[in-house]
N, C-alpha and C positions, 0 to 999 in steps of 0.2 A: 559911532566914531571908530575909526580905522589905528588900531593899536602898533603900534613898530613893533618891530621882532628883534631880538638878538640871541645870536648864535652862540651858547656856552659850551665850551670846548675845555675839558675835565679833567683830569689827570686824576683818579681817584688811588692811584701810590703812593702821590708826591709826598713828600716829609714824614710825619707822624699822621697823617691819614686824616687833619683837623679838621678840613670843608665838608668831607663826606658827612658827620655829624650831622651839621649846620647846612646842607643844600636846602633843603626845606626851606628856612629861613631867608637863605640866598635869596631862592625864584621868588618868594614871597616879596621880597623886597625890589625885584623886578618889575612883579604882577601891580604892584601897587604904584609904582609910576609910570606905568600904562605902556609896559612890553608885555609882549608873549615872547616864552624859551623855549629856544631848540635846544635840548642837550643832547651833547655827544660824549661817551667818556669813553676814554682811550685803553687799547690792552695789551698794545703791543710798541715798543720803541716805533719813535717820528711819526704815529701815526696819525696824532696832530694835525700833520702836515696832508694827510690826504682829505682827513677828515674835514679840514677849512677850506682846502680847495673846490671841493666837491658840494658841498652847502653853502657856503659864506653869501653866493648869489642872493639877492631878494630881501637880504635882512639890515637892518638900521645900523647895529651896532656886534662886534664880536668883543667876546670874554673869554680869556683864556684864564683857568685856576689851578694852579699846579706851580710848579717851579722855573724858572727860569727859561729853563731848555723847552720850557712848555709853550712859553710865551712868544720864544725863540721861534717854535715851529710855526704857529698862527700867524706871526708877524711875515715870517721868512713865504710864507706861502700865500698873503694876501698881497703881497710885493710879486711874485713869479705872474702870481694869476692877474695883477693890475686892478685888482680889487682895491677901491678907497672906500675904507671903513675906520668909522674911530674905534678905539680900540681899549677895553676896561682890562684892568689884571687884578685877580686876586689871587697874591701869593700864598701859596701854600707846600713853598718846599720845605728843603733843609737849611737851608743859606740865604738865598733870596737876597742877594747881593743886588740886585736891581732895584728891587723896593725901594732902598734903602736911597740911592741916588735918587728915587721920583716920591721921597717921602712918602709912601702908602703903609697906610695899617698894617700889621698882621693879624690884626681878629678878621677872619673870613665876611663875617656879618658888616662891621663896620667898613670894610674894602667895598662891600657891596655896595653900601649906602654913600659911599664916597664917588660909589661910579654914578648912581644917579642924581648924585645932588651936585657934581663936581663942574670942572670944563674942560674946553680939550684945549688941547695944544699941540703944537706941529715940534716932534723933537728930530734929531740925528738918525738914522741908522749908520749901520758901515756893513763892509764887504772885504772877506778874502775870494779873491778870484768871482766865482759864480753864487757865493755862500753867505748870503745875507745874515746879520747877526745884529742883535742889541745893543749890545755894551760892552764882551772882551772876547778878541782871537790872544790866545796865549799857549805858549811852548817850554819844553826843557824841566825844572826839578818842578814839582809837588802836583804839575796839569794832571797828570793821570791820575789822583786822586778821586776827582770830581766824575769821573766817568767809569772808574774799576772797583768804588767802592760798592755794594752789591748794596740793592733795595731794599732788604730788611736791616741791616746795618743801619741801614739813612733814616730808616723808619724807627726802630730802635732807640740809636744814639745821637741822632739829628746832627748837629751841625757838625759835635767830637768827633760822627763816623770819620769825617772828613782829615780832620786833625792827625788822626789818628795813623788812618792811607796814609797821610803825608810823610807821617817821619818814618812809616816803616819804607817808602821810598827814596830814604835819603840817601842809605849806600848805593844806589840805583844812578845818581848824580851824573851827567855826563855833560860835555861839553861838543857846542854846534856849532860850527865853521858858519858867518852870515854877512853877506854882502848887500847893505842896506842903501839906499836911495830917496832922499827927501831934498827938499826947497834947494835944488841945487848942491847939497853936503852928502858925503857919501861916510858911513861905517860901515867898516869891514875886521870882522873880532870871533876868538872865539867867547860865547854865551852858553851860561847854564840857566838860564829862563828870560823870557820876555813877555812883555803885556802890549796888547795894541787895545787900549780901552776906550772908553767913553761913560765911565759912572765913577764915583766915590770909594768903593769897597771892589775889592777883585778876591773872590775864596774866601769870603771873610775874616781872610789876616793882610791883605796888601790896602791900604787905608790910603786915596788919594787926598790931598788938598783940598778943600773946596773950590778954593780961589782959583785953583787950577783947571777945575771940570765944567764947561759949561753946556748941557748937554744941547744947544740949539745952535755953536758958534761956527761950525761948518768947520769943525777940526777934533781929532780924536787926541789923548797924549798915549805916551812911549816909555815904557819903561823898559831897561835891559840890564841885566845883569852880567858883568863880564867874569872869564873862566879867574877864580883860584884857586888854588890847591892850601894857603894861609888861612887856617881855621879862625885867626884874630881878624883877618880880612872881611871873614864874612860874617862872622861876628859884630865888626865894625857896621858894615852893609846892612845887616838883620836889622842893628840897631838904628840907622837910617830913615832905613824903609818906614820903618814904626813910628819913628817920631816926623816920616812923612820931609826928610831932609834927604835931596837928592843930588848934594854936591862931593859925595865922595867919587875916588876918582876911578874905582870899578864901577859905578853905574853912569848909567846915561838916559835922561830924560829929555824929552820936549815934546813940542807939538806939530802936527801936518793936516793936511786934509788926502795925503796920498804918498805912504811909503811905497815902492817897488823892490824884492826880496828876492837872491838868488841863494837858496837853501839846501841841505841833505834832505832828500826824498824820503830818506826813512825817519826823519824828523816828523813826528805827529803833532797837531795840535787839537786846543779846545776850543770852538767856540760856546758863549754862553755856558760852557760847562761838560758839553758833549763830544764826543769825540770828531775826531775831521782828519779826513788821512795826509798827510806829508804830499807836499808836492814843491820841484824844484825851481822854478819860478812863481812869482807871490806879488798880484796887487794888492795891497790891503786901500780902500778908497772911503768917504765918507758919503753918504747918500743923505743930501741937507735936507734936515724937514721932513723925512719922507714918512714920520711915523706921525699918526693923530693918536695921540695918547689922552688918554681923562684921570686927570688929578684932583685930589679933592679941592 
């Protein structure tokens, strides 16, 4: 009998280091619902992304185990190369904000056993410009967090490293001149952060609705944060956010399947988490469906 194959694709940094423990157990748990594994494990930043392109050929199914950004690249790269492969994740970072929107485990073992006993489903991706992503491009206060906080930090202090980045970046605060383009409507404001998501959790402090997120609807939501300098202001807003209430009158939400962005070039942003350099024109677009994701 002819066995499928899947391609596991590693990340043996990510988080607290939990999978690497448990790989044994993983493959085991592959082997016994009749795959063979490719592992590949990563050593150097995106490298993911070469590593999926260059094998992904020939095999049934890919696994990405790492974090996010990990998931990010396998995905981002099985979409460049026109590879259709369902696609397993076992998170294993610090945050794993994605998880959380596709309900997946965090015991590595049980992530595993959810891929083979699970099913697939066609969800969302999205795009800035050429930069295929998951679930958020985001800019302005606490993004550089997710990408400056350094790997033993992450490994360390898990999710707090994050935390942590964030408030030492808050004198950092600036605000970004932005000419936005949706369903016809146009803002144009100065902002001190914005989300272009598609999951529930963004950095493990910005908490969407449910009722709001639906990751297959062929639309992403928006959240922006407008410039104050009123410490009660944002205050008020902080307190918002939290309680996931988006009618104060510095923010601004909704939904599109395609904003267009004319921005400061030296504006960086994140996707997934990782860094993405600043550029002055910006599609951000939804690519419906385009992910075959396996949920338990």
């Amino acid at each position: 009998m002819n066995k499928k194959k899947v391609l596991v694709i590693m990340n043996p940094k990510a988080g607290r280091q939990q999978a690497n423990r448990v790989l044994t157990e993983i493959l085991e748990t592959f082997s016994h619902a009749g795959y063979v594994s490719t592992v590949l494990l990563t050593t150097l930043p995106k490298e993911a992304i070469d590593l999926t392109r260059q094998n992904a050929a020939g095999h049934d199914m890919a696994v990405a185990i790492g974090g996010d950004g990990t998931l990010r690249e396998v995905v981002s790269s099985l979409v460049a190369a026109d590879i259709d492969l369902p696609v397993g994740y076992i998170p294993a970072g610090s945050t794993n904000d994605f998880s959380r929107a596709l309900n997946l485990s965090l015991n590595p073992v049980t992530a595993a056993e959810d891929i083979v006993n699970g099913h697939e489903e066609s969800i969302d991706l999205m795009s800035l410009n050429d930069d295929v992503y998951t679930y958020v491009a985001s800019f302005g206060a606490f993004t550089k967090a997710s990408y400056e906080t350094p790997q033993s930090a992450k490994n360390a202090l898990g999710h707090s490293a994050y935390i942590a980045a964030a408030l030492k970046g808050l004198s950092d605060i600036r605000p970004f001149h932005m000419r936005l383009e949706y369903n016809s409507q146009v803002h144009e404001e100065d902002y001190i952060f914005g989300a272009f998501s598609n999951a529930t959790s963004i950095g493990g402090f910005l908490k969407m609705n449910e009722n709001d997120v639906d990751l297959k609807d062929g639309k992403f939501e928006v959240i922006l944060v407008k410039n104050t300098k009123n410490i009660f202001d944002l205050v008020e807003m902080a307190a918002g956010i939290s309680n996931m209430d988006y009618s104060n009158d510095n923010l601004v939400f909704f939904s599109a399947d395609k904003v267009t962005i004319s921005a400061d070039p030296d504006m960086d942003w994140t996707l997934d988490g990782e860094y993405c350099k600043g550029q002055r024109d910006i599609t951000i677009s939804i690519l419906p469906k385009r992910l075959r994701i396996i949920l338990p």
